[in-house]
VOTORZA-138546 format. One record per residue (C-alpha): residue in three letters; x, y, z. Coordinates in Angstrom, 3 decimals, m for minus. Layout:
N
ALA,X,Y,Z
...
This chain:
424
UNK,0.000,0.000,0.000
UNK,2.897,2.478,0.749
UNK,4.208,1.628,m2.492
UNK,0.857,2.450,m4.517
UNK,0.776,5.647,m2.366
UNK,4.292,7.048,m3.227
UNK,3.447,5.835,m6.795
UNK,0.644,8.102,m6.705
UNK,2.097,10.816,m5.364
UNK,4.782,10.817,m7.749
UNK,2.529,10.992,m10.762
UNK,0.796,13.167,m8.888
UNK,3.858,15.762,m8.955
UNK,5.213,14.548,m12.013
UNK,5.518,17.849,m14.726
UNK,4.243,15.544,m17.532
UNK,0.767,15.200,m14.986
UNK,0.881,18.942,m13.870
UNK,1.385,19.917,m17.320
UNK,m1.891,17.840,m18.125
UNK,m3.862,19.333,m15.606
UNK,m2.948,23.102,m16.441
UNK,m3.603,22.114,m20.360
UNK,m7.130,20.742,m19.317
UNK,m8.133,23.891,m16.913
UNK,m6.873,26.324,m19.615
UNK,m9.397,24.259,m22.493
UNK,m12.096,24.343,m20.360
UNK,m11.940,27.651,m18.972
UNK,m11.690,28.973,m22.868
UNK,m14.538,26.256,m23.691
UNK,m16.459,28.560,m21.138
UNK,m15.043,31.880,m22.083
UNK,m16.350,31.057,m25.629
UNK,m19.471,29.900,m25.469
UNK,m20.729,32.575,m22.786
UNK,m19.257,35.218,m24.731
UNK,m20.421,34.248,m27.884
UNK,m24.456,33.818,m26.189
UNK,m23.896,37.304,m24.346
UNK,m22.582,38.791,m27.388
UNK,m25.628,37.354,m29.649
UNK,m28.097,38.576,m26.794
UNK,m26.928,42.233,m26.567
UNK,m25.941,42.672,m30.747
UNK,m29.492,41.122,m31.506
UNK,m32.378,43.397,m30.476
UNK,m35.457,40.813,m31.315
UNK,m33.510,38.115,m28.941
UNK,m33.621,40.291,m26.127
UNK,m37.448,40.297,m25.654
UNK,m38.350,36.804,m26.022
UNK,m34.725,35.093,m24.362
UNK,m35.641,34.969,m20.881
UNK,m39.009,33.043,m22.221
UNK,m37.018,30.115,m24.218
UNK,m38.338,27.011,m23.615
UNK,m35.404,24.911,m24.601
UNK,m33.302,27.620,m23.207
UNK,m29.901,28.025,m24.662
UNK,m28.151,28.454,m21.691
UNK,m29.259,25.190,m20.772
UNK,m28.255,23.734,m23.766
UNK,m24.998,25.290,m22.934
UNK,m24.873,23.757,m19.023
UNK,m26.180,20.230,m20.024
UNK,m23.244,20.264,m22.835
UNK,m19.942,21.328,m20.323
UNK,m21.345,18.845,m17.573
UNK,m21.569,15.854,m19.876
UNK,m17.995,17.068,m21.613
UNK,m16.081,17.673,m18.286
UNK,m18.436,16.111,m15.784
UNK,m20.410,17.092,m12.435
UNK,m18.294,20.197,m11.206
UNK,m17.978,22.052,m14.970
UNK,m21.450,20.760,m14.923
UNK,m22.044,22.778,m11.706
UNK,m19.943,25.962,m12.637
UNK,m21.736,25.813,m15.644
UNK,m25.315,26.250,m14.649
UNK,m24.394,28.839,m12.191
UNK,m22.600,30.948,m14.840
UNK,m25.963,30.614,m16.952
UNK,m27.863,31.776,m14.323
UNK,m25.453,34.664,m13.642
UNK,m25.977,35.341,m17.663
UNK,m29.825,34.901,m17.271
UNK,m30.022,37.246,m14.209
UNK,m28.046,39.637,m15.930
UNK,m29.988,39.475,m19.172
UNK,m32.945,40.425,m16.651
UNK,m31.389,43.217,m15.200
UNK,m30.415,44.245,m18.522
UNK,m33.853,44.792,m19.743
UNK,m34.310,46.813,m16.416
UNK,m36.914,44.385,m15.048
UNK,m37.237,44.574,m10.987
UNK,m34.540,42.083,m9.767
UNK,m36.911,41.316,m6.367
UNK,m40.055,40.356,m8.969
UNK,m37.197,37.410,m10.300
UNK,m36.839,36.050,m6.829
UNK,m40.162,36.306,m6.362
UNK,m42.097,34.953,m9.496
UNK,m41.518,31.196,m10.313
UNK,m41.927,31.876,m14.252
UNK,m38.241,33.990,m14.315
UNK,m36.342,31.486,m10.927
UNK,m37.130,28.462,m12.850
UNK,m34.814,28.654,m15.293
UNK,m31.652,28.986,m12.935
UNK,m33.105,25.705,m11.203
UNK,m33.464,23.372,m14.535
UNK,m29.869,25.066,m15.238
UNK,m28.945,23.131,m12.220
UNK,m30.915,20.436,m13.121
UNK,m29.046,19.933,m16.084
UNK,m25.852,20.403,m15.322
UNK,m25.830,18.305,m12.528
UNK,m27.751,15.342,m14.519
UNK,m25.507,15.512,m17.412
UNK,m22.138,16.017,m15.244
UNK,m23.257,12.709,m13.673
UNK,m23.751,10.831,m16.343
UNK,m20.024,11.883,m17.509
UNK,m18.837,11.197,m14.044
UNK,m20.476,7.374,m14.433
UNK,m19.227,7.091,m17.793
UNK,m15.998,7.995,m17.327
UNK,m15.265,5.837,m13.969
UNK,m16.899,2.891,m15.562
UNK,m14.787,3.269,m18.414
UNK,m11.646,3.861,m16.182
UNK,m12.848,0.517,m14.515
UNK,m12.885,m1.432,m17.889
UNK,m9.691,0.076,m19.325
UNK,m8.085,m1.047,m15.980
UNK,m9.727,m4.316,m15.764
UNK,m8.266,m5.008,m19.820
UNK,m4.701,m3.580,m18.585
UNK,m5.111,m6.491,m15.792
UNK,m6.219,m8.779,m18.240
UNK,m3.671,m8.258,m21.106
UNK,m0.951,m7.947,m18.033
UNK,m2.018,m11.309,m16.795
UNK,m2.348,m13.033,m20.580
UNK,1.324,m12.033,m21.109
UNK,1.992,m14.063,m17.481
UNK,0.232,m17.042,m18.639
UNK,2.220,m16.338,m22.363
UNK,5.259,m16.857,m20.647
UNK,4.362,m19.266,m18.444
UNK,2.684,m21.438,m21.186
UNK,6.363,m20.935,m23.287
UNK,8.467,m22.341,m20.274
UNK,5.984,m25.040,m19.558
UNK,5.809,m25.822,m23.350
UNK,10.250,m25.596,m23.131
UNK,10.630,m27.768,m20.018
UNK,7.761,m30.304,m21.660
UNK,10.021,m31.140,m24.800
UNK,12.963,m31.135,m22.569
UNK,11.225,m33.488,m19.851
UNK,10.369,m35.574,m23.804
UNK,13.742,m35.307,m24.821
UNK,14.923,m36.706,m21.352
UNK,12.470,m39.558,m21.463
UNK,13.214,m40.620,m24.873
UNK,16.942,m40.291,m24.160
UNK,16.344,m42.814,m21.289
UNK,14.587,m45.146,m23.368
UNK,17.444,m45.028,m25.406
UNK,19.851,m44.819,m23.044
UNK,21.408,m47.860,m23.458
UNK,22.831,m47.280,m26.945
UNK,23.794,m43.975,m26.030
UNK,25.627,m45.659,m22.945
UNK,27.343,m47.913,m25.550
UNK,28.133,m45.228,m28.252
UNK,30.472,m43.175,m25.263
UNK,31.518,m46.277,m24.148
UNK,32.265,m47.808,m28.357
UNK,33.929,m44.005,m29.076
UNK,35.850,m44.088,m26.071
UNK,37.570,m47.753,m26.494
UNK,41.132,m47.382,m27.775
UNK,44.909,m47.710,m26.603
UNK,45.762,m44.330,m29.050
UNK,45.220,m41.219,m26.349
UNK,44.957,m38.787,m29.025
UNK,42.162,m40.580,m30.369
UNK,40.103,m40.278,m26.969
UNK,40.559,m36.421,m27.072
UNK,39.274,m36.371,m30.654
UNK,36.220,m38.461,m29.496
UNK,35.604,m36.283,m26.525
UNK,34.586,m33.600,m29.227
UNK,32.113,m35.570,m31.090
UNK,30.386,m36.606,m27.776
UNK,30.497,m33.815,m26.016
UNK,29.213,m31.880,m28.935
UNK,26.637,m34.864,m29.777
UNK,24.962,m34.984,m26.165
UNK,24.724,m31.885,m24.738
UNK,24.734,m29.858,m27.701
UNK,28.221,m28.028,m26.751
UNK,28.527,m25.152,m29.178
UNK,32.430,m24.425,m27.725
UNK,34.661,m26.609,m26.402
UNK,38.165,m26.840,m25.115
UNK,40.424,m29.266,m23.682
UNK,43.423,m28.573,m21.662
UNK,46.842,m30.841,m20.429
UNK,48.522,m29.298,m17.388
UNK,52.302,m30.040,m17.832
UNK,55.023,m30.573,m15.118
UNK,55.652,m26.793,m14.565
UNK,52.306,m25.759,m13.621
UNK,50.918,m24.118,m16.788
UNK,47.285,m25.209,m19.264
UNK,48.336,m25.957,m22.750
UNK,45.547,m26.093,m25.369
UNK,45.577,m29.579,m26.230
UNK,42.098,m29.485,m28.821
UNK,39.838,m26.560,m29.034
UNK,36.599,m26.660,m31.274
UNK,34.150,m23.925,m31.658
UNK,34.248,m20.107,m32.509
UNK,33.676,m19.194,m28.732
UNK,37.110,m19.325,m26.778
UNK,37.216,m18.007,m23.292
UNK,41.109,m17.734,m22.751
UNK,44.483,m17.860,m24.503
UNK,45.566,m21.128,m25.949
UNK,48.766,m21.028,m22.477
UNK,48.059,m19.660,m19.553
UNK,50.050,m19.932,m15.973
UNK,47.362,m22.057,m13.791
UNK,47.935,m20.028,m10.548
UNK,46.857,m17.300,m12.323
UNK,43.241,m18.712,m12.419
UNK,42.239,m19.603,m8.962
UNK,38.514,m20.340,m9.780
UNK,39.967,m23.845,m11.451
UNK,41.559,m24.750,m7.617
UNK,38.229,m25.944,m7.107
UNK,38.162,m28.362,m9.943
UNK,41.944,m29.422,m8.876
UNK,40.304,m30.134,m5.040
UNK,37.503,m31.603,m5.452
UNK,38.254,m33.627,m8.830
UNK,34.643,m32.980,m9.796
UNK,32.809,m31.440,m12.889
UNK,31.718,m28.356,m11.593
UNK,28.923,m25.750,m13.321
UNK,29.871,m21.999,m12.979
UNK,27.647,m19.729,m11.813
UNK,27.465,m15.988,m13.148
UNK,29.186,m14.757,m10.364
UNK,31.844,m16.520,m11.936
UNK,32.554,m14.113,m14.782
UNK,31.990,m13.186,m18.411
UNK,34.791,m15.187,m19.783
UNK,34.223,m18.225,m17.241
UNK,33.297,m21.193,m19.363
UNK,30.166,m23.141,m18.771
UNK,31.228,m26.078,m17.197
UNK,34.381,m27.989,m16.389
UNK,35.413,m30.699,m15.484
UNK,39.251,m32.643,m14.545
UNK,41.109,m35.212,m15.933
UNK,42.504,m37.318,m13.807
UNK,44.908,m39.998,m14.188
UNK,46.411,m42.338,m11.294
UNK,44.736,m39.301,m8.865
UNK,46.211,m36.752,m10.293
UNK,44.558,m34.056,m12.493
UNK,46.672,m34.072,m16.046
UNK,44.123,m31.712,m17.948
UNK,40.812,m29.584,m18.226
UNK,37.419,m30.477,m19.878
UNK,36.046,m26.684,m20.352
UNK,32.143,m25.989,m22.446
UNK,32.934,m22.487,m23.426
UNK,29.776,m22.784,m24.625
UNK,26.288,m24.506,m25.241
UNK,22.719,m24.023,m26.773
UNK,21.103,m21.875,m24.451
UNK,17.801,m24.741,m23.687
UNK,20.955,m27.337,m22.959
UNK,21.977,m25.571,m20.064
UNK,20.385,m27.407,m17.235
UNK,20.826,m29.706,m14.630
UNK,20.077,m32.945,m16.754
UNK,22.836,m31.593,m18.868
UNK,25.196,m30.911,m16.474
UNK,25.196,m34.719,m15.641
UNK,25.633,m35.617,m18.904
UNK,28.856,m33.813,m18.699
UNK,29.310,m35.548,m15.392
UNK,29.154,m38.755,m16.886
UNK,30.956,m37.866,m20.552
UNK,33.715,m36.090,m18.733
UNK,34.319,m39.336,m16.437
UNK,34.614,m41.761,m18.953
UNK,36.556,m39.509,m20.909
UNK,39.019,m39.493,m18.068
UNK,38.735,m43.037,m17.548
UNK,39.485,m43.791,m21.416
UNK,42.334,m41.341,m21.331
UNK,43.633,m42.916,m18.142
UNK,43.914,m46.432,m19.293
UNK,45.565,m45.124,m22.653
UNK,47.890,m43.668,m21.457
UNK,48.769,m46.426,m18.983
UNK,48.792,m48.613,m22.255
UNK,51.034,m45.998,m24.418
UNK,53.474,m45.333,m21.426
UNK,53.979,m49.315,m20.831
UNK,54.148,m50.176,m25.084
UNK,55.519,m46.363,m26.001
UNK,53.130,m47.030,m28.855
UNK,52.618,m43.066,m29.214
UNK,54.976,m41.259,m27.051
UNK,53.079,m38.804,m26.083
UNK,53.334,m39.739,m22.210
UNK,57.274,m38.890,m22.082
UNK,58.501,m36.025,m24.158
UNK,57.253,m33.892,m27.313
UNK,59.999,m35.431,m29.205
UNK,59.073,m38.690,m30.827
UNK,60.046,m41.071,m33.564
UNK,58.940,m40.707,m37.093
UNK,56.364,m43.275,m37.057
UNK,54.795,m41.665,m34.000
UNK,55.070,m38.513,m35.361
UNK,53.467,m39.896,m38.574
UNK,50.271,m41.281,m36.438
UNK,50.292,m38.027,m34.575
UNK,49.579,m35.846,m37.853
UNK,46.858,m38.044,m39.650
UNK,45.123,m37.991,m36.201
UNK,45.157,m33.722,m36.542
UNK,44.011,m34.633,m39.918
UNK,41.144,m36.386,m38.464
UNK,40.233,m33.441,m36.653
UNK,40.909,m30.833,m39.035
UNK,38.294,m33.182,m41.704
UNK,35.602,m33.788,m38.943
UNK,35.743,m30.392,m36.865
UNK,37.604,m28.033,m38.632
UNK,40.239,m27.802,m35.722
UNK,43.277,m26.409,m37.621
UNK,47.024,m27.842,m36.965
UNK,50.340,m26.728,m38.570
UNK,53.109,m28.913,m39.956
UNK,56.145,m27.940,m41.016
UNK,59.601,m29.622,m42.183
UNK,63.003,m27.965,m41.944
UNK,66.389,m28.943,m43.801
UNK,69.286,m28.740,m41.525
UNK,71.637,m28.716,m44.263
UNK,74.744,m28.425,m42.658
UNK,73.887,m27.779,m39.213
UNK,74.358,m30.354,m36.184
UNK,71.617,m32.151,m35.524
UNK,72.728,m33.261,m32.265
UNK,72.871,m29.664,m31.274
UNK,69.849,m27.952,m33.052
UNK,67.391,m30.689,m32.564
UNK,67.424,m30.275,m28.424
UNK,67.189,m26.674,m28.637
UNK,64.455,m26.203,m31.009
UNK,62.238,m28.922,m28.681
UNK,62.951,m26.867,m25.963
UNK,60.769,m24.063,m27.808
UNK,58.131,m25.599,m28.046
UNK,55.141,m26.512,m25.745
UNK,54.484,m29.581,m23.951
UNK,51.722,m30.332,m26.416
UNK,53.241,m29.917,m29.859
UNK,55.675,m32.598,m31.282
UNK,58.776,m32.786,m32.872
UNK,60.459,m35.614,m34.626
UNK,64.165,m35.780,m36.028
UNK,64.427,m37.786,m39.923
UNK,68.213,m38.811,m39.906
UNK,68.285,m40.051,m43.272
UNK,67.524,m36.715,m45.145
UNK,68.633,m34.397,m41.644
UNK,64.973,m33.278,m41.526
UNK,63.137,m31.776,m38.564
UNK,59.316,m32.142,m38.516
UNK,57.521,m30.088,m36.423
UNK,53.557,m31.198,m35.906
UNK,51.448,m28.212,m33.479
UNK,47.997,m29.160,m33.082
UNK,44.849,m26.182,m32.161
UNK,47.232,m23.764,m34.346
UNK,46.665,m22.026,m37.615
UNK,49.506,m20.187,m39.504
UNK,49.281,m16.682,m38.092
UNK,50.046,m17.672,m34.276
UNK,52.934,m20.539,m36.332
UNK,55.057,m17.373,m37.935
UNK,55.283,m16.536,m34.011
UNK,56.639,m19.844,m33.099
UNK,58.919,m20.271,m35.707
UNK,60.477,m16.697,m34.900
UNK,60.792,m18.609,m31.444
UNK,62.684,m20.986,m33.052
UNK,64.662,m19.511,m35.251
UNK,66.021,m17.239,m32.482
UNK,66.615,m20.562,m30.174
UNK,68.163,m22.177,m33.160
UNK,70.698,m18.857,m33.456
UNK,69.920,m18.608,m37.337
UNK,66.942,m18.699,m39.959
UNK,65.941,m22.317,m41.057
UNK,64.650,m23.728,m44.471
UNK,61.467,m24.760,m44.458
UNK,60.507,m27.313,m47.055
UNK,56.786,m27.270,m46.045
């Protein structure tokens, strides 16, 4: 109630209001000014008017009352039949008639009483009018007000309907969903399990932007595959300079950020751990706006746990058979380094996730001695490989496109001590 009232009051002192009030007074009072000048004006220019006008019997002054009271309501109604009886008394007096014969004889006082009459019926039936259109005009605000409630309540019921459908017909088919993560997932290659993560993650829950992350020895996130336009940080990044992600290192959960998060927080995340220890970051940059709810979310529990798993037991596999080398060092051997590329290319075909490849001829330059250096440029995540026969270096960086290469191979070209050929 003390809310309605200051509401009030406020439009009550609002200029716009004021200003509507003045313009209303100043109509009416020159509504007035006109017709009461105009009748007086008629009654003293026209000399035949004078002697039969206080006889009218459909008087015009009462024309005049009846019409301000049902234009403006009871109280012009009101002001208006007294200032046609002022007009009629002075029209009397005009015509030097005795003023105490008008008080006195019922055929002259008469006509200020039906002037009252009138403008008192007819500023009533404005007064009615106008409050029971008020009423109605309110009473269709309240109605269209609450149809655009029930609009929007009908839309989300109609939204969490088809997702409640989508949920139940994703149960019933739960079981070949189960086994397609489980199918996708079921290899000894580890980079094939991070180029499966994409597909499912992006099959599932709809992910629009998604990025995975290895955490190396010295503490920093390397981009390991990134798909999606949406990208919420640089490709390496220091992790102590993110503290929200301790959280995700604790607990060893998927966790779903909240707004208070920030702008460029991703979605969700979730770890990747490994023999209980946390080797890399799931992150949704982004996802369909309906696909961010709690059924979701669990998807991405579950994905993001088998992914783990499958990367787990891979790389247990890889490190014990050194079928890919990727659990040692970035440098590898050329048939690794061969399997490493077509697997980019697999990427690159299915979700456009660019890679760069380039060979160098060392000419006359010491292998021994180049080789160590130029692997010591780069990151944890790109690979390297040595070709003795032709004194070739291959260099293989995945999630990178030519523009951010030229600054790598400045990198290495300055780590090197001297420019390089490159043959590709």
């Amino acid at each position: 109630m003390n809310k309605s009232y200051a509401k009030a009051a406020q439009n009550v002192f609002s200029s716009s209001f004021m200003g509507n009030i003045f313009r209303s007074i100043g109509g009416i009072v020159t509504e007035f000014t006109i017709l009461y000048g105009v009748m007086i004006a008629l009654f003293l220019s026209i000399d035949e008017l004078q002697f039969s006008f206080l006889a009218m019997n459909l008087h015009p002054l009462f024309i005049i009352a009846c019409l301000l009271g049902i234009r403006h309501g009871f109280l012009a109604g009101l002001l208006a039949a007294s200032l046609s009886s002022l007009v009629y008394f002075f029209s009397y007096v005009y015509l030097e008639l005795d003023p105490i014969l008008f008080f006195n004889s019922y055929e002259y006082y008469k006509f200020p009483l039906i002037f009252l009459f009138g403008g008192y019926l007819s500023g009533r039936f404005y007064d009615s009018s106008y409050r029971k259109i008020t009423e109605m005009r309110e009473a269709n605000t309240e109605v269209l007000q609450e149809y655009d409630q029930l609009e929007k309540t009908y839309k989300q019921t109609i939204r969490l309907y088809n997702e409640m459908k989508e949920q139940i017909v994703g149960s019933e088919y739960s079981i070949f969903s189960l086994y397609d993560i489980a199918s996708s997932l079921q290899t000894t290659n580890p980079e094939k399990v991070y180029t499966e993560s994409i597909g499912l993650l992006y099959k599932f829950i709809k992910a629009q932007a998604i990025t995975i992350y290895t955490i190396d020895r010295s503490g920093f996130m390397r981009t390991k595959i990134h798909f999606g336009s949406k990208r919420s940080h640089s490709g390496t990044r220091r992790l102590s300079e993110f503290p929200m992600y301790q959280e995700v290192l604790s607990s060893k959960r998927a966790v779903r950020w909240k707004k208070d998060a920030g702008n460029d927080a991703p979605v969700f995340s979730a770890p990747i751990v490994s023999e209980d220890k946390v080797i890399g970051i799931i992150d949704i940059d982004a996802i369909e706006f309906e696909y961010v709810t709690e059924y979701s979310f669990s998807v991405f529990q579950l994905i993001s746990e088998w992914i783990a798993k499958a990367l787990s037991q891979a790389l247990a596999i890889d490190k014990q058979f050194n079928l890919m080398g990727v659990d040692y060092s970035n440098m590898l051997e050329l048939p690794q380094f061969e399997l490493q590329r077509q697997e980019e290319q697999v990427r690159k075909d299915k979700y456009g996730l660019p890679f760069c490849l380039a060979v160098y001829d060392l000419q006359y330059l010491d292998a021994d001695h180049i080789v160590p250096l130029m692997q010591r440029s780069l990151r944890s995540v790109d690979y390297i490989a040595y070709d003795h026969t032709r004194n070739l270096v291959k260099i293989l960086l995945p999630a990178t496109d030519e523009t951010n290469y030229s600054i790598v191979e400045e990198r290495l070209f300055k780590k090197a001590g001297q420019r390089l050929s490159r043959q590709l």
